[in-house]
PDB file of N, CA, C and O in Angstrom:
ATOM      1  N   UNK A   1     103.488  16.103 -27.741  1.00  0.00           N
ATOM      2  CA  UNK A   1     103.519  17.103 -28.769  1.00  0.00           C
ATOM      3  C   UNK A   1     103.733  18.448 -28.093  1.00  0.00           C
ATOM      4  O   UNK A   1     102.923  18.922 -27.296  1.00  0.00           O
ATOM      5  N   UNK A   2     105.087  19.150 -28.524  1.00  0.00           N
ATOM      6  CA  UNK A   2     105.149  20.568 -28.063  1.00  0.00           C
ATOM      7  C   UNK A   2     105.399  21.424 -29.263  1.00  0.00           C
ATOM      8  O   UNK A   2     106.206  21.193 -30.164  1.00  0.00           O
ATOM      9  N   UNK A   3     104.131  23.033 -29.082  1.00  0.00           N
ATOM     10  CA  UNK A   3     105.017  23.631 -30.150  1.00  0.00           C
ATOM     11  C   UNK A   3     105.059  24.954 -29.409  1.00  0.00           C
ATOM     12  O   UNK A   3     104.426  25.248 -28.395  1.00  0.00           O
ATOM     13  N   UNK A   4     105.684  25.498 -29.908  1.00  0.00           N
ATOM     14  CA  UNK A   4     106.038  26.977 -29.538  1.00  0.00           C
ATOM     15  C   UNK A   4     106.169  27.736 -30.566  1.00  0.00           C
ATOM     16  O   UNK A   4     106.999  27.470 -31.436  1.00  0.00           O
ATOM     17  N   UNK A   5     105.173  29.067 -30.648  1.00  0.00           N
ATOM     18  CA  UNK A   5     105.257  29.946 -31.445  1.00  0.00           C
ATOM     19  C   UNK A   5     105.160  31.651 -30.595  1.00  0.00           C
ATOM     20  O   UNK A   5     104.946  31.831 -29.396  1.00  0.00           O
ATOM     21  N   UNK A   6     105.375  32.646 -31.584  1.00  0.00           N
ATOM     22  CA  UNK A   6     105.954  33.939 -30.651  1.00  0.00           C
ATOM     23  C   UNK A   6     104.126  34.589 -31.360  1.00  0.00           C
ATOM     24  O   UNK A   6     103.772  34.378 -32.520  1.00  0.00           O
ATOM     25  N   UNK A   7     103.435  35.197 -30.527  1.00  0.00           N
ATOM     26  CA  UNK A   7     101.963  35.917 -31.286  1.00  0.00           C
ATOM     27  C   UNK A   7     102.248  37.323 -31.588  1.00  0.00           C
ATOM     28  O   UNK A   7     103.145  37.971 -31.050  1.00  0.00           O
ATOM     29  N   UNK A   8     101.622  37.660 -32.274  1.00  0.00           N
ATOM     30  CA  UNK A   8     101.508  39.403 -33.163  1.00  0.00           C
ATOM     31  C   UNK A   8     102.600  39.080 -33.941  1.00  0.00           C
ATOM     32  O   UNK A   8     102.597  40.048 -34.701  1.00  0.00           O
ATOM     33  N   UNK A   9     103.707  38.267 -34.347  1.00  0.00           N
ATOM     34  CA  UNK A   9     104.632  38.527 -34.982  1.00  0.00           C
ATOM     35  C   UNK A   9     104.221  39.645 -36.739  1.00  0.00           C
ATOM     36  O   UNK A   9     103.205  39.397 -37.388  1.00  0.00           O
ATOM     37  N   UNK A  10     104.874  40.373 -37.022  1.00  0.00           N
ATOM     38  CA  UNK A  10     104.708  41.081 -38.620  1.00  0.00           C
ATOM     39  C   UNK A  10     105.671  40.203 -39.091  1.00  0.00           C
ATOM     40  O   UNK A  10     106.512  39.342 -38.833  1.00  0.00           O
ATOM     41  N   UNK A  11     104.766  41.275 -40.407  1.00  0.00           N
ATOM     42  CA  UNK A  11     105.524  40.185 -42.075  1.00  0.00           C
ATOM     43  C   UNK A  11     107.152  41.453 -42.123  1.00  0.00           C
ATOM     44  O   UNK A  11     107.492  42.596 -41.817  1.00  0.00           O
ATOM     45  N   UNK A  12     107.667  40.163 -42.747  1.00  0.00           N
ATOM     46  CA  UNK A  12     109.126  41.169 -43.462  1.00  0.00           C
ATOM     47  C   UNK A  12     108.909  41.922 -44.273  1.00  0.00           C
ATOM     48  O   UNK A  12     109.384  43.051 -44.144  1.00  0.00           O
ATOM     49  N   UNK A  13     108.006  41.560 -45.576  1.00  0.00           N
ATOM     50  CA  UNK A  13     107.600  42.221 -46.751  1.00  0.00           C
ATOM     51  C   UNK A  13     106.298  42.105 -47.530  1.00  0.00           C
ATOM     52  O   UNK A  13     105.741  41.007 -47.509  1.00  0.00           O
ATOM     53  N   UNK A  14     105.784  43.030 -48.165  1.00  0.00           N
ATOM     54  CA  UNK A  14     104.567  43.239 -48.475  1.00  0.00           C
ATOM     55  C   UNK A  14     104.673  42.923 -49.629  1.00  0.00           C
ATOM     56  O   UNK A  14     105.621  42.340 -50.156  1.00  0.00           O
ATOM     57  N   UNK A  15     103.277  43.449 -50.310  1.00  0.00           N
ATOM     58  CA  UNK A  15     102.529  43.399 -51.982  1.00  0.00           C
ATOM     59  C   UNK A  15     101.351  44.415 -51.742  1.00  0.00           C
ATOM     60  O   UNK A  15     100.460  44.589 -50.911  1.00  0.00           O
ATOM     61  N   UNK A  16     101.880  45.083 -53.079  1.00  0.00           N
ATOM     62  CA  UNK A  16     101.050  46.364 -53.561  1.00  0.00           C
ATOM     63  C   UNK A  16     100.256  46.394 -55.029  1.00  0.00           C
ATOM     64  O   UNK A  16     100.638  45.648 -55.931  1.00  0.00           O
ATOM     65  N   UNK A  17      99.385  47.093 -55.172  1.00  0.00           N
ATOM     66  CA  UNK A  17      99.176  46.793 -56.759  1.00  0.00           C
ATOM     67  C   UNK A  17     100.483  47.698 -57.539  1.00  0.00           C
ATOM     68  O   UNK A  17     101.277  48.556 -57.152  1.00  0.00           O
ATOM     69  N   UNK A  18     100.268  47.123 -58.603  1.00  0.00           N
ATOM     70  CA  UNK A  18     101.643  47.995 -59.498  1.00  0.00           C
ATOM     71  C   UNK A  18     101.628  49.226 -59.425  1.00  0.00           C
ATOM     72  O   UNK A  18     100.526  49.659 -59.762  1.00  0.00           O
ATOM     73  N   UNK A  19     102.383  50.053 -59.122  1.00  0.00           N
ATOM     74  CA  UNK A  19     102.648  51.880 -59.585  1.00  0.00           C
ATOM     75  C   UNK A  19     102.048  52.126 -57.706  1.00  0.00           C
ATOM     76  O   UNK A  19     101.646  53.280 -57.560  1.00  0.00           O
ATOM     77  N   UNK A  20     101.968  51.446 -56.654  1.00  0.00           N
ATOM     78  CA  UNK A  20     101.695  52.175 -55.461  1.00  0.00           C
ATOM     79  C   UNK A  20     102.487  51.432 -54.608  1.00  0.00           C
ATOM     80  O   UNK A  20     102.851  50.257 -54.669  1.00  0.00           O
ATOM     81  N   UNK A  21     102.731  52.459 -53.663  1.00  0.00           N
ATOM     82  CA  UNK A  21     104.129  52.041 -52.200  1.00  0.00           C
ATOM     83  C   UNK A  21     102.856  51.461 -51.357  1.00  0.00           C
ATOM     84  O   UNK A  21     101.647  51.696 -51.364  1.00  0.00           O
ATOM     85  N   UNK A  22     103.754  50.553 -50.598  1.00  0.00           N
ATOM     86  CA  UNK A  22     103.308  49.878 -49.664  1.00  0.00           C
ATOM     87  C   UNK A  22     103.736  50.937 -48.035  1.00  0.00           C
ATOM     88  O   UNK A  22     104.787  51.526 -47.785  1.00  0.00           O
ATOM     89  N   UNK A  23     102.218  50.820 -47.034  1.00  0.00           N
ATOM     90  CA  UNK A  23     102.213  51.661 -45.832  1.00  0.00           C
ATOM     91  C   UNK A  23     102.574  50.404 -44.998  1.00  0.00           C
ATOM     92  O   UNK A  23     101.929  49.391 -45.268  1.00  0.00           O
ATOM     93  N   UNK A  24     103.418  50.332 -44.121  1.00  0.00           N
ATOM     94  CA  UNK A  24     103.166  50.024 -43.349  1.00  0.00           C
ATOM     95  C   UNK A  24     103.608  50.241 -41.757  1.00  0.00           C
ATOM     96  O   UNK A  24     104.636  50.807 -41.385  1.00  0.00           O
ATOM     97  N   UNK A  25     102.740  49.745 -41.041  1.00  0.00           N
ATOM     98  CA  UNK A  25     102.885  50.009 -39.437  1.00  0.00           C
ATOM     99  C   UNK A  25     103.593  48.900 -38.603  1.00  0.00           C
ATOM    100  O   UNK A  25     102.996  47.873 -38.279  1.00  0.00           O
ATOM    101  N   UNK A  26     104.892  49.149 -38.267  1.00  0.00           N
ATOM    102  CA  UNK A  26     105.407  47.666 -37.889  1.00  0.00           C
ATOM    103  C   UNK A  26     106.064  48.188 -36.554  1.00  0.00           C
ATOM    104  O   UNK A  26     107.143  48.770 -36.444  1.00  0.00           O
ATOM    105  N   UNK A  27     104.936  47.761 -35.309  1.00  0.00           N
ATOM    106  CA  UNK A  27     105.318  47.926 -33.553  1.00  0.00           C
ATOM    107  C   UNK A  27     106.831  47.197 -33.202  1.00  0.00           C
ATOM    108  O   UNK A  27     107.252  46.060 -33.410  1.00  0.00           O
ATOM    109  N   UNK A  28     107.414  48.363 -32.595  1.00  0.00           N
ATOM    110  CA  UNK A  28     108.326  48.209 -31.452  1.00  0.00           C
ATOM    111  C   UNK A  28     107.776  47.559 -30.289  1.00  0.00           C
ATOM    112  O   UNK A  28     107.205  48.152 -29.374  1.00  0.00           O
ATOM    113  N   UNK A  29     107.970  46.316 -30.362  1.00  0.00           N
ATOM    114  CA  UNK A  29     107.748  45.669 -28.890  1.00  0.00           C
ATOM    115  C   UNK A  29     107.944  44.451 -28.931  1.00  0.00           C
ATOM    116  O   UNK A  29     108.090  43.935 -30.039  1.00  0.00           O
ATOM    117  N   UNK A  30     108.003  43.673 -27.787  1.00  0.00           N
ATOM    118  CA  UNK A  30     108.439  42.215 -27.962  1.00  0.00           C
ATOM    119  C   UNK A  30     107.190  41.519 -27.760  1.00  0.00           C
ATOM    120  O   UNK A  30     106.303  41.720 -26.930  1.00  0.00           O
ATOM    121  N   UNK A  31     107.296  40.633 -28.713  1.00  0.00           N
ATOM    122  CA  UNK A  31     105.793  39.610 -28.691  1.00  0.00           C
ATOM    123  C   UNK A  31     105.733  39.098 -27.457  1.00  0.00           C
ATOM    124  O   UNK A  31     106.556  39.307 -26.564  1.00  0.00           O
ATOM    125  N   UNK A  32     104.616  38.320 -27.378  1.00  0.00           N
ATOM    126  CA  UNK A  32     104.387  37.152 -26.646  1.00  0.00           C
ATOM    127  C   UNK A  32     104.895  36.042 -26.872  1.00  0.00           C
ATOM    128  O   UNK A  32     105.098  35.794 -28.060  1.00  0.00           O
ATOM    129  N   UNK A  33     105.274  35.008 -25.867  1.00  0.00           N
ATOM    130  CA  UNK A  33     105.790  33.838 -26.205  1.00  0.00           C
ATOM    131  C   UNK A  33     104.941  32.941 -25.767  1.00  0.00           C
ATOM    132  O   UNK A  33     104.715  32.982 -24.557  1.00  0.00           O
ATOM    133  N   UNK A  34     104.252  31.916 -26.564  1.00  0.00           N
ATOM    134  CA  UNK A  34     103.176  30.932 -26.616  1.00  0.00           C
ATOM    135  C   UNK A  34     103.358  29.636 -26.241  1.00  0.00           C
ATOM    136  O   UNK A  34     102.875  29.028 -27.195  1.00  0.00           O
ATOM    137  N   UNK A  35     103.827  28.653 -25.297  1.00  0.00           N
ATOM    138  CA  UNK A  35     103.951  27.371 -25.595  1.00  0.00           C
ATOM    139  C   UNK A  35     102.296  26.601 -25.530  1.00  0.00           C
ATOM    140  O   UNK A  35     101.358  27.067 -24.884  1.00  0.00           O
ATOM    141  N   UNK A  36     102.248  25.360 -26.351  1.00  0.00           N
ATOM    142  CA  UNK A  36     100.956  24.988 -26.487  1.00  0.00           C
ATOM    143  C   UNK A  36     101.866  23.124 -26.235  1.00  0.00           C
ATOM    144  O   UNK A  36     102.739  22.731 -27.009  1.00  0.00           O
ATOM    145  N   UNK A  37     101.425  22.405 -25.177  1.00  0.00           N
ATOM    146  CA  UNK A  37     101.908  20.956 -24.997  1.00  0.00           C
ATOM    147  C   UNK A  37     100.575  19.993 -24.930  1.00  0.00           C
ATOM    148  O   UNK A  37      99.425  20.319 -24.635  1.00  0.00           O
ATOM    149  N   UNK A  38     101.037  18.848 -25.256  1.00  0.00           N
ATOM    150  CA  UNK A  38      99.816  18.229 -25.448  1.00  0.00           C
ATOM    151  C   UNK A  38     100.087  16.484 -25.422  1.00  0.00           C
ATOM    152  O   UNK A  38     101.190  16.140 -24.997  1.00  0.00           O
ATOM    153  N   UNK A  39      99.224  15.503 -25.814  1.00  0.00           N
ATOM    154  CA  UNK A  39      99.290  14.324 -25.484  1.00  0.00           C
ATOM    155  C   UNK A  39      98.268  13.748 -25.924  1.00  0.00           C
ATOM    156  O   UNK A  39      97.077  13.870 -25.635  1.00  0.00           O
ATOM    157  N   UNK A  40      99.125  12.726 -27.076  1.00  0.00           N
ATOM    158  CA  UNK A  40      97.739  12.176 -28.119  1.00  0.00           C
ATOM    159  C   UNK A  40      97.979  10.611 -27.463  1.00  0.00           C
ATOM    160  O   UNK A  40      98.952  10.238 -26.808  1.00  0.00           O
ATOM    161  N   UNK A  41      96.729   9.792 -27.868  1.00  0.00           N
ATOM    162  CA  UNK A  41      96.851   8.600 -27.940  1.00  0.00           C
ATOM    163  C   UNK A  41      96.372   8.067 -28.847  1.00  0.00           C
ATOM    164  O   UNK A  41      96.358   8.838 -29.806  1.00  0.00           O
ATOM    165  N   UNK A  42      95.909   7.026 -29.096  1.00  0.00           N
ATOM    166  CA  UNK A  42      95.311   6.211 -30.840  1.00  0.00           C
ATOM    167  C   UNK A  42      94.124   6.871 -30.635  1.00  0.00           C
ATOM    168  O   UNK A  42      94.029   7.740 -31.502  1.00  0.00           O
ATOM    169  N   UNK A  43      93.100   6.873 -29.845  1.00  0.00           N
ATOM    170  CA  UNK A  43      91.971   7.224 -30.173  1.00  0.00           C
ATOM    171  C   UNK A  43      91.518   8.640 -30.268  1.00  0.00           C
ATOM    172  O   UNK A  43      90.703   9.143 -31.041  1.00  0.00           O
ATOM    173  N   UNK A  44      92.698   9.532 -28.669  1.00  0.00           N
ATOM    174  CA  UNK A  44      92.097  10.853 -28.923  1.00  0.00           C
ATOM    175  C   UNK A  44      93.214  11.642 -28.447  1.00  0.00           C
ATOM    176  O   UNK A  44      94.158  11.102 -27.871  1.00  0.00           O
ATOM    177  N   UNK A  45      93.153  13.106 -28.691  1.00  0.00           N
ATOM    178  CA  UNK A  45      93.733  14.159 -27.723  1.00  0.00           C
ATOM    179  C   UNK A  45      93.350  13.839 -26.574  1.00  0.00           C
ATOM    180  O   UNK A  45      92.200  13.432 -26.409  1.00  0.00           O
ATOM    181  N   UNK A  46      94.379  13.976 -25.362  1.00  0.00           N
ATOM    182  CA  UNK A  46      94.317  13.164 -23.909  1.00  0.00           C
ATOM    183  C   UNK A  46      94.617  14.306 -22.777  1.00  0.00           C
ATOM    184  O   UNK A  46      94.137  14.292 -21.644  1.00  0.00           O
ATOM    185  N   UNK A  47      95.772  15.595 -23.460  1.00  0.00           N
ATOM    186  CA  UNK A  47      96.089  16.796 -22.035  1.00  0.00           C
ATOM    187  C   UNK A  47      96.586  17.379 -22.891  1.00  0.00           C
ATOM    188  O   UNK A  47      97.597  17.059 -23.516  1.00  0.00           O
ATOM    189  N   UNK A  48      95.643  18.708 -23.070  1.00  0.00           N
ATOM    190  CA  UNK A  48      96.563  20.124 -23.637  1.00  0.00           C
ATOM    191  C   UNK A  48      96.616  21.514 -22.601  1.00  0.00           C
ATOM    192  O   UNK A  48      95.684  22.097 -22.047  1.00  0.00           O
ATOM    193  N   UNK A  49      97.728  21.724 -22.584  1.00  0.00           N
ATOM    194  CA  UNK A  49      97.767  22.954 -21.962  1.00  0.00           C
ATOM    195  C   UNK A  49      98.507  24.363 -22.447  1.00  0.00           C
ATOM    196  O   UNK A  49      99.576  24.185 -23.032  1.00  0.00           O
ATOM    197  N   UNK A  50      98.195  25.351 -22.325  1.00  0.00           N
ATOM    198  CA  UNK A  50      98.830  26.501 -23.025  1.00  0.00           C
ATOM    199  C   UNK A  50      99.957  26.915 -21.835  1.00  0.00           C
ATOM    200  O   UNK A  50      99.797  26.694 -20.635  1.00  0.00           O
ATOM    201  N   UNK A  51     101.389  27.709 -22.575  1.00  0.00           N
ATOM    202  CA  UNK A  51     101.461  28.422 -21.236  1.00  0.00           C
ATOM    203  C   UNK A  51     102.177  29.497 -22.117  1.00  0.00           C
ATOM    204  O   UNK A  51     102.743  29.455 -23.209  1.00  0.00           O
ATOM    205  N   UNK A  52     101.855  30.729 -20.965  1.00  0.00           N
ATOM    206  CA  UNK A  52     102.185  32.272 -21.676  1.00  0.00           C
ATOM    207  C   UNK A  52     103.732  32.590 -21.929  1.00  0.00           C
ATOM    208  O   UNK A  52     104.117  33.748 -22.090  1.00  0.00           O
ATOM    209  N   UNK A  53     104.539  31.558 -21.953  1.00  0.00           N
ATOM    210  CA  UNK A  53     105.704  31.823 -21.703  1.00  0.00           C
ATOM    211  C   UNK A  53     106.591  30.806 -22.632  1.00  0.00           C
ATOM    212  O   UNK A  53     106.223  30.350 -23.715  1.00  0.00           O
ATOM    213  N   UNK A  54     108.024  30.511 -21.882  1.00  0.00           N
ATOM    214  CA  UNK A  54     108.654  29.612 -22.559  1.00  0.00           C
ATOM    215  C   UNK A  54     108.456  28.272 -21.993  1.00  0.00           C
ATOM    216  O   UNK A  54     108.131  28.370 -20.809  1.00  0.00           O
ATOM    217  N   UNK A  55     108.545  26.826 -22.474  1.00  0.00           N
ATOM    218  CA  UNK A  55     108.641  26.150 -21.760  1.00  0.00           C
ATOM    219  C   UNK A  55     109.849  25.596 -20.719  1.00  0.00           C
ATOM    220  O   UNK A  55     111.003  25.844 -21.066  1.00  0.00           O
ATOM    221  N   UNK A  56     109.695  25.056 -19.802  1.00  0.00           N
ATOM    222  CA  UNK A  56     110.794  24.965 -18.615  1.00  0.00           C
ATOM    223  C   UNK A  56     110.269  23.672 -17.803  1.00  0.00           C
ATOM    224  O   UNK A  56     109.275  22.988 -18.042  1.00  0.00           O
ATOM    225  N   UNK A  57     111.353  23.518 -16.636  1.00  0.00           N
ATOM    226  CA  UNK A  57     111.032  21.822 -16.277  1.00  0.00           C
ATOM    227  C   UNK A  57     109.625  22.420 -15.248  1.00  0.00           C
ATOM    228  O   UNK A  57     108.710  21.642 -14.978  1.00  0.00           O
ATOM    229  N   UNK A  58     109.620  23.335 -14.933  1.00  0.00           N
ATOM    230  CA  UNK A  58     108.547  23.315 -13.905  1.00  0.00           C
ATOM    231  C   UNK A  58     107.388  23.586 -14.514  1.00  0.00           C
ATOM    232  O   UNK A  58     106.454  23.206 -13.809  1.00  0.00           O
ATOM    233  N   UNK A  59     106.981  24.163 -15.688  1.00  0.00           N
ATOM    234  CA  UNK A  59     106.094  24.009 -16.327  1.00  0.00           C
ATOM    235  C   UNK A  59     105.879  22.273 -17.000  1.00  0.00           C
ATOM    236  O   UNK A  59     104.745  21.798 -17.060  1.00  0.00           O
ATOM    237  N   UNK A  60     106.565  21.824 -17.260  1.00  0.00           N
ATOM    238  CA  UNK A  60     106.717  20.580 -17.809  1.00  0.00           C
ATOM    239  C   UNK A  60     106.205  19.924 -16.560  1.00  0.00           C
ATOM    240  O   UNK A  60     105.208  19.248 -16.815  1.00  0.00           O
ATOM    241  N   UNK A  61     106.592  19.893 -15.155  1.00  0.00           N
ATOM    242  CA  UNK A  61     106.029  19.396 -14.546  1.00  0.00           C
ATOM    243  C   UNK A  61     104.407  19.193 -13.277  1.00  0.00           C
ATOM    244  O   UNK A  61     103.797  18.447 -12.510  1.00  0.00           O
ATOM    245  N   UNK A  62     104.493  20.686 -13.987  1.00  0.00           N
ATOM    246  CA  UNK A  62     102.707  21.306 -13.547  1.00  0.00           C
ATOM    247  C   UNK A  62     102.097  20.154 -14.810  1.00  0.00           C
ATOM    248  O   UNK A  62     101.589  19.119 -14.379  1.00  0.00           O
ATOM    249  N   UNK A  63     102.155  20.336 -16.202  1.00  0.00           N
ATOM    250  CA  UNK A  63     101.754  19.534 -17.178  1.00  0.00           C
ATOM    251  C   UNK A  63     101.193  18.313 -16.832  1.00  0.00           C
ATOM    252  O   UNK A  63     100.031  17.957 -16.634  1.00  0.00           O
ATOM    253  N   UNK A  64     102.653  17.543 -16.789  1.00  0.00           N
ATOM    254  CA  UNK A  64     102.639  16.095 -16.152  1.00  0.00           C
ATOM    255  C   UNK A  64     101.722  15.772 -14.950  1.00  0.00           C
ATOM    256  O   UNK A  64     100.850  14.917 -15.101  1.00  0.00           O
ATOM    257  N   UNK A  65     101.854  16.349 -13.868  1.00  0.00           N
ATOM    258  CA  UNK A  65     101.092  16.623 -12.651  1.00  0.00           C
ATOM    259  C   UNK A  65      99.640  16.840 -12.932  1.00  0.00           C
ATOM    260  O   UNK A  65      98.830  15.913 -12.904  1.00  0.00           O
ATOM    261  N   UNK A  66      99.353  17.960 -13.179  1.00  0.00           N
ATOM    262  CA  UNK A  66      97.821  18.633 -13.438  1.00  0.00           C
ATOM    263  C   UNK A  66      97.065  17.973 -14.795  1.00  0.00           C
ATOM    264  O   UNK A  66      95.846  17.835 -14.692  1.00  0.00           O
ATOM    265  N   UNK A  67      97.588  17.629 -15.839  1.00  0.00           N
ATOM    266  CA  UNK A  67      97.459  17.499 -17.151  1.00  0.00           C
ATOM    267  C   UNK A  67      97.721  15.947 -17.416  1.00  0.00           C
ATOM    268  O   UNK A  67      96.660  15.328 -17.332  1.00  0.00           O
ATOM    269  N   UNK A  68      98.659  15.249 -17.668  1.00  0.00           N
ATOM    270  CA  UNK A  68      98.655  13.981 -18.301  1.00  0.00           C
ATOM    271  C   UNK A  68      98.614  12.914 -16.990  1.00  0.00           C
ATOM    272  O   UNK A  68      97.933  11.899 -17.136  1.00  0.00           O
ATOM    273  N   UNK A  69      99.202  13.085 -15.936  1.00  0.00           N
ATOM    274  CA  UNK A  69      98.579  11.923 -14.811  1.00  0.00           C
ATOM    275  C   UNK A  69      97.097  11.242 -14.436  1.00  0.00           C
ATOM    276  O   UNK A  69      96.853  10.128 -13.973  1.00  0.00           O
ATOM    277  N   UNK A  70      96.078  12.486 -14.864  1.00  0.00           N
ATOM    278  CA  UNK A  70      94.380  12.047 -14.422  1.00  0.00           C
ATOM    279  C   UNK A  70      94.132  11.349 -15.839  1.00  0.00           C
ATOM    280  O   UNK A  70      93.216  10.562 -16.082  1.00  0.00           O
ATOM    281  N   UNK A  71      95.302  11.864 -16.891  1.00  0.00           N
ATOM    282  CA  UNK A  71      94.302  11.251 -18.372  1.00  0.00           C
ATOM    283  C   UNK A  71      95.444   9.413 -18.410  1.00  0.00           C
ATOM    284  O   UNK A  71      95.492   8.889 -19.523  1.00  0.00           O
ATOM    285  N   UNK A  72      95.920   8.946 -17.679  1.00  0.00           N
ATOM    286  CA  UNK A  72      96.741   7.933 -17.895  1.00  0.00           C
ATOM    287  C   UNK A  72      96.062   6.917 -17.066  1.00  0.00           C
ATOM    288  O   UNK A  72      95.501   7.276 -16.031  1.00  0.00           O
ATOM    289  N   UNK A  73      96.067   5.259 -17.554  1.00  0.00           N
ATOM    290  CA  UNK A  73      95.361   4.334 -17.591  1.00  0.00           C
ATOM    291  C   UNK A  73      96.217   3.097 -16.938  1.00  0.00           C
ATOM    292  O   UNK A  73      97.442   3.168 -17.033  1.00  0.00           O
ATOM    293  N   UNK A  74      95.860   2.407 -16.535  1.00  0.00           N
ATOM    294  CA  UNK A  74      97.366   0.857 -15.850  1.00  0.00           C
ATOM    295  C   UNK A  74      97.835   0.736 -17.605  1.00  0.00           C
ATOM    296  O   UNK A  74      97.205   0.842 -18.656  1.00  0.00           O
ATOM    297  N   UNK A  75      99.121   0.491 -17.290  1.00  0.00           N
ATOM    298  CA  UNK A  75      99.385  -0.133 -18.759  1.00  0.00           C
ATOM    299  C   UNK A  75      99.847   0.481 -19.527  1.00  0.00           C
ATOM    300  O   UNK A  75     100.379   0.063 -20.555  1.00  0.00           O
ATOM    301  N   UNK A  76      99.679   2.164 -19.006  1.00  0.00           N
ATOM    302  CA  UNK A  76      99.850   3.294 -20.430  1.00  0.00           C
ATOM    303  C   UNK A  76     101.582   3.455 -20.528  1.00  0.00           C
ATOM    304  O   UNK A  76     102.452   3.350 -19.664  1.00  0.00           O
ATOM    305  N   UNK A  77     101.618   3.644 -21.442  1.00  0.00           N
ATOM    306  CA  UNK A  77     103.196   4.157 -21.750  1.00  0.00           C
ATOM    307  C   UNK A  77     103.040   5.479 -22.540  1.00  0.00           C
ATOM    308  O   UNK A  77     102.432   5.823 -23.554  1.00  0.00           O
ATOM    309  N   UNK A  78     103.913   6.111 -21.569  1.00  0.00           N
ATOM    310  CA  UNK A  78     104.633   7.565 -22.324  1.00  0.00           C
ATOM    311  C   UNK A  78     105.422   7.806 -22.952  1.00  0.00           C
ATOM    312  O   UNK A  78     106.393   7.718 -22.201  1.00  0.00           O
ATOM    313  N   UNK A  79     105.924   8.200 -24.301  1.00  0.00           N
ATOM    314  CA  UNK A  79     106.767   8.698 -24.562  1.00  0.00           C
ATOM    315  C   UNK A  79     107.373  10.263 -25.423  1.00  0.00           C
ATOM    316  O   UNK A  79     106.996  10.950 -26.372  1.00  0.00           O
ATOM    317  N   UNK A  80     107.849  10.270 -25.006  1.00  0.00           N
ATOM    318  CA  UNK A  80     108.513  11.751 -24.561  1.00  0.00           C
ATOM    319  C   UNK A  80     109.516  12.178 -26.198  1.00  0.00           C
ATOM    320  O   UNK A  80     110.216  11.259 -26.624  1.00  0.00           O
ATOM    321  N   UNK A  81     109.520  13.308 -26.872  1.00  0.00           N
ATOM    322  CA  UNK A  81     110.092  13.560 -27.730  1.00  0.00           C
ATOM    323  C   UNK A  81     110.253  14.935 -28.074  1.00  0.00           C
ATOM    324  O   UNK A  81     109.427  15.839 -27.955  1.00  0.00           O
ATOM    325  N   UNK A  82     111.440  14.983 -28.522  1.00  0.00           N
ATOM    326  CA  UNK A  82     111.803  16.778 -29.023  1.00  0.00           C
ATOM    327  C   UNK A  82     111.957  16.598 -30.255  1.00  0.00           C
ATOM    328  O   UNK A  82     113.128  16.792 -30.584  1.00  0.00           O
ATOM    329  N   UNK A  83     111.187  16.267 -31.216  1.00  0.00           N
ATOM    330  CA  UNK A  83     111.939  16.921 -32.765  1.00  0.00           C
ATOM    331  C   UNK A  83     111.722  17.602 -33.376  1.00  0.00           C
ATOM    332  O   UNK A  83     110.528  17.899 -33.323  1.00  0.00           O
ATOM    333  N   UNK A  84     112.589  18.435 -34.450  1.00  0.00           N
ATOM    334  CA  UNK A  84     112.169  19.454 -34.678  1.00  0.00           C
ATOM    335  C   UNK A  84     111.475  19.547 -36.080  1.00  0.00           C
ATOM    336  O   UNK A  84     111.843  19.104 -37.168  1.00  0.00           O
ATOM    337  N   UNK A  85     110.150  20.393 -35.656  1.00  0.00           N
ATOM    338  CA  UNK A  85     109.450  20.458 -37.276  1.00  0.00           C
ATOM    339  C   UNK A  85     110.360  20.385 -38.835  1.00  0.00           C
ATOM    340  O   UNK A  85     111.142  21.320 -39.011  1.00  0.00           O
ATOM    341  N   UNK A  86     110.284  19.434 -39.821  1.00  0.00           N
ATOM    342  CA  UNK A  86     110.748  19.993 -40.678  1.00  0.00           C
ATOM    343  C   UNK A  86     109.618  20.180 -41.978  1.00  0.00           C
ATOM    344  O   UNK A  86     108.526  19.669 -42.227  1.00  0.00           O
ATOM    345  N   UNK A  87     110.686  21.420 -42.808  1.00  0.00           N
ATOM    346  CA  UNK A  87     109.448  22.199 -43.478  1.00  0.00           C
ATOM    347  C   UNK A  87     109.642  21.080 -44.843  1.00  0.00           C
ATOM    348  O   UNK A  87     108.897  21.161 -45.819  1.00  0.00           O
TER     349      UNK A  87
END
C-alpha cells in the first residue's frame, strides 16, 4: 500500500453566510510532499514508513531493507502494486 499526499494544501473556494465576502489567507509556498508505504497481511499491518518526500527506488529500497524484510516469515509472498485510487 502506497499513498502520497502534498500537507498544508488550501481550499479553492469558500462559504460565507449570505450578504458577507469571504477573507481569505492563501500562502505562497510549496507544500510538503508526504509519502506514507506500508504492508498488510490477513491478520495485521506488518511495515509502515513515512517519507518527507517523493517516493523513489532508493527509498523503496531502505523500505524493503529496514521495514518489510524483519516483518517476513518462510513461505511469505509479496506482492507489489501501483493502482490508482478511484473516487
Amino acid at each position: 500500500m502506497k499513498l502520497g499526499f502534498y500537507a498544508r494544501l488550501t481550499r479553492t473556494h469558500a462559504r460565507s453566510q449570505p450578504g458577507t465576502i469571504v477573507s481569505l489567507f492563501k500562502p505562497f509556498y510549496r507544500v510538503a510532499k508526504i509519502t506514507a508505504i506500508g504492508a498488510i497481511s490477513i491478520n495485521k499491518m506488518r511495515a509502515v514508513i513515512t517519507i518527507n518526500d517523493l517516493m523513489d527506488g532508493a527509498a523503496l529500497a531502505v523500505f524493503i531493507d529496514k521495514s518489510l524484510c524483519p516483518e517476513l516469515w518462510a513461505g511469505a509472498v509479496v506482492v507489489k502494486h501501483n493502482l490508482p485510487l478511484i473516487n
